[in-house]
N, C-alpha and C positions, 0 to 999 in steps of 0.2 A: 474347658472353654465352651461359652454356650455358641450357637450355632449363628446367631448374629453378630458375637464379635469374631467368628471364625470368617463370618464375611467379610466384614470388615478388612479384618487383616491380611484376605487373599486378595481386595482390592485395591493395599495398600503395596500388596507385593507387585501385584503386575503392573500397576500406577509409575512405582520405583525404577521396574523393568523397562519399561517403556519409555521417562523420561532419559536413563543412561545410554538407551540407544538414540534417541535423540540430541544427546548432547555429547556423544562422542564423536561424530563429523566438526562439532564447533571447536573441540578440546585438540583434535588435530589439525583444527586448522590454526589455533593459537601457539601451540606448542612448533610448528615450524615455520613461525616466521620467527624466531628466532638459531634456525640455524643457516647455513649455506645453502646454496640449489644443490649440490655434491651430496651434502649430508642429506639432504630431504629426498634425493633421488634414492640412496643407498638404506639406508631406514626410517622411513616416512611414519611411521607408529612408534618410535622412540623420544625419549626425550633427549632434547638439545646437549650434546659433550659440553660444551664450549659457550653458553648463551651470548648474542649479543645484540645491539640494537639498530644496526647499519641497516637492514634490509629496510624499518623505518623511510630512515635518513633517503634512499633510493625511489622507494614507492612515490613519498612525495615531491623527490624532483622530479620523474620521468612521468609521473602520471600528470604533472602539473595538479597539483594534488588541491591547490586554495582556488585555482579557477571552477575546476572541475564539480566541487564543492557547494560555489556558488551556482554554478547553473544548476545543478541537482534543485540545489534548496529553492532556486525562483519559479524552475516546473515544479516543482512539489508543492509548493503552500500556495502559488495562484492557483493551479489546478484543483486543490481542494475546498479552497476558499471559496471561487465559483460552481464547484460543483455542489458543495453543502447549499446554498442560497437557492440554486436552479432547483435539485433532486430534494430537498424538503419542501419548496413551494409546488412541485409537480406533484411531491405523494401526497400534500395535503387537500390539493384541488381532485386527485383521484381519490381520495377518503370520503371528501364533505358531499363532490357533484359526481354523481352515479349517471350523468348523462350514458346512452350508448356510446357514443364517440370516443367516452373517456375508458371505458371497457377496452374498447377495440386497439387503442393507441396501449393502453396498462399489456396488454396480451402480447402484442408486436415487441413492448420490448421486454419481459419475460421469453419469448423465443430471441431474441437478439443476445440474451447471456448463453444460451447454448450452444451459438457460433463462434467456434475460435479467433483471435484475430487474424489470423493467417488468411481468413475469407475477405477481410476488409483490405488486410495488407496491400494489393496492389490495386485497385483502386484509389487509395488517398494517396500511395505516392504518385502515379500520373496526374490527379489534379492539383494536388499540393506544391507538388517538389517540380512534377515535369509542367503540366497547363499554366499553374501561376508560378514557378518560381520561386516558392518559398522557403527551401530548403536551409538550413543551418540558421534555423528561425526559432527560436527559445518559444515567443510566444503560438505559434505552429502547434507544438510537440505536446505545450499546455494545451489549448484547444483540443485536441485532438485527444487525449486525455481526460477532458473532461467528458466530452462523448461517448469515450469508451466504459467512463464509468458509472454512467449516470445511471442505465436500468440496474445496477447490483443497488445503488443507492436510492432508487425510487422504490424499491422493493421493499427494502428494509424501513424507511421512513413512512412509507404506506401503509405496512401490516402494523408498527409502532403506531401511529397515527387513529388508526380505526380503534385502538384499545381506548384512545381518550372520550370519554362522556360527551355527544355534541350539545348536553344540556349548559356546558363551558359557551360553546358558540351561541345557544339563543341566549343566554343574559349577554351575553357581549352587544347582541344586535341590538337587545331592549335596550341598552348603554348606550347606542349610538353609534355602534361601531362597525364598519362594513365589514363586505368577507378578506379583503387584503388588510386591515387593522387587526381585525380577530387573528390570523396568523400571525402578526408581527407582536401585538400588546399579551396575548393568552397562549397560543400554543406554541409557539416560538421557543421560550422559557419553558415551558415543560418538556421539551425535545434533548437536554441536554445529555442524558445516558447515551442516547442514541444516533446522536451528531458525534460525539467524540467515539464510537465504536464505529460508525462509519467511516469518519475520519483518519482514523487510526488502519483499517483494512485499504480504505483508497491512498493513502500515504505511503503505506508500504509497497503498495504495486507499481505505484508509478517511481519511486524511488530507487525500488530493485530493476526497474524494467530494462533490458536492454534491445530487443528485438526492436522495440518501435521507433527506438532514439535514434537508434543508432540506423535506420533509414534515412533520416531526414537531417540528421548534426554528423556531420566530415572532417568540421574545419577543426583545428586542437582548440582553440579558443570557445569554441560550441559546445565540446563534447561534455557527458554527464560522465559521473563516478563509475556506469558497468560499462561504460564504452572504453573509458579512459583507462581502467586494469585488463584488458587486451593488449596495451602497449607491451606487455612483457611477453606476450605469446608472438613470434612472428614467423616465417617459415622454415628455418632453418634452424632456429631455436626455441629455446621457452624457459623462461629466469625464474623457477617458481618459489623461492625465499622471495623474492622482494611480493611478488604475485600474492601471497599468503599475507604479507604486511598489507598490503595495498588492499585488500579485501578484507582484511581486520578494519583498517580506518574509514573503509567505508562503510561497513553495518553498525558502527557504534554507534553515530547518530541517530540511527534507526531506530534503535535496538532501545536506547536511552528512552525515546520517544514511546514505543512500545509500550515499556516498564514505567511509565508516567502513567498511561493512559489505561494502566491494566483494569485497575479497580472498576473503572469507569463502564468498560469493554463488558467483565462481567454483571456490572450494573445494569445494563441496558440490555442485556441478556435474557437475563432474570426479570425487568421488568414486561419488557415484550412477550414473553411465556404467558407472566401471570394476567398481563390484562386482555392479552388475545386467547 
């Protein structure tokens, strides 16, 4: 074996290694929601004696599983929708206009992704939830969301951004076209790799998120998908067959989405490398 398919195949081994550990928290999480909380307590790495599909059937009443669903998906696709439109017109005004100002704002929020949210945590719920009121507020939780996402998204659209040629923008102008048409007619459409890796990153955060939701949504009727699979953890107990169901139906959505957008993800990967 010559010594670069010897690489090859040691990279193919640890590559192997690495995804089996990765997919074996997902393989146990599948494999016990089909048995009982008894069974799952007593051998949780086994497979199911007995399979059945009751914990399903549970998950989705007590999670209230089609509401819960729905508000997920109305924070999830506003929040992204407005934050793709905001954080690609913000990196492309910090790409074209190198004013200082646009320096200074570009850097503030490059330090603002190094703060956890836990620094912001109790200041938006006293204005939000206590000052205004707004708590168990769908569109709230959106906002606030968009916010949090917006410097990972101006970063990524920025550095993507500066790879494109601005000899694009002067024939536009010779064309007639201002600097807000130039973004919407030319660069706009060539942003696609990079809108849906974006997309796809801020989707899954706020979709999985529960720390921030679950601040500000109380009521059963409000809550999202990771607030709503707590219902099976309560003090005295913890149901974790249905828990396991309930946590299966709510990553598949995801997960689906994910596996749509994969190609795309590394598309815009690869294209951001080669033109930056």
């Amino acid at each position: 074996m010559s010594k670069k398919n010897a690489k090859k195949t040691a990279a193919f081994i640890v590559t192997l290694i690495v995804l089996i550990l990765f997919m074996i928290p997902f393989f146990i999480l599948v494999i016990n929601t089909f048995k009982t909380t008894q069974e799952f307590i007593k051998t949780p790495f086994a497979l199911p004696q007995s399979p059945n599909l009751d914990n399903f059937a549970v998950a989705i009443r007590r999670m209230n599983f089609w509401t819960a669903l729905k508000n997920t998906a109305i924070v999830t696709i506003s929040a992204v929708l407005v934050n793709t439109l905001v954080s690609a017109m913000t990196g492309y005004l910090f790409a074209r206009k190198r004013w200082r100002v646009n320096k200074v704002i570009f850097m503030a929020f490059l330090a603002s992704m190094v703060a956890p949210f836990q620094v912001y945590m109790i200041p938006l719920v006293k204005i939000y939830a206590g000052q205004l009121g707004m708590s168990n507020s769908l569109a709230v939780v959106a906002y606030i969301a968009v916010g949090l996402n917006i410097p990972f998204a101006v970063f990524l659209y920025h550095g993507f951004i500066e790879g494109i040629p601005e000899d694009l923008d002067e024939a536009a102008r010779i064309d007639g076209c201002g600097f807000t048409g130039t973004f919407f007619k030319i660069i706009l459409p060539l942003l696609k790799p990079i809108i849906i890796t974006v997309t796809v990153f801020v989707a899954m955060g706020i979709w999985n998120d529960y720390l921030m939701s679950s601040l500000f949504l109380t009521k059963q009727e409000t809550k999202t998908l990771a607030i709503a699979i707590k219902t099976f953890l309560t003090n005295h107990s913890a149901e974790y067959a249905p828990m396991m169901a309930g946590l299966l139906l709510s990553i598949v959505p995801i997960l689906i989405f994910y596996l749509a957008g994969q190609k795309y993800i590394i598309e815009g990967v690869v294209a951001g490398s080669v033109k930056g």
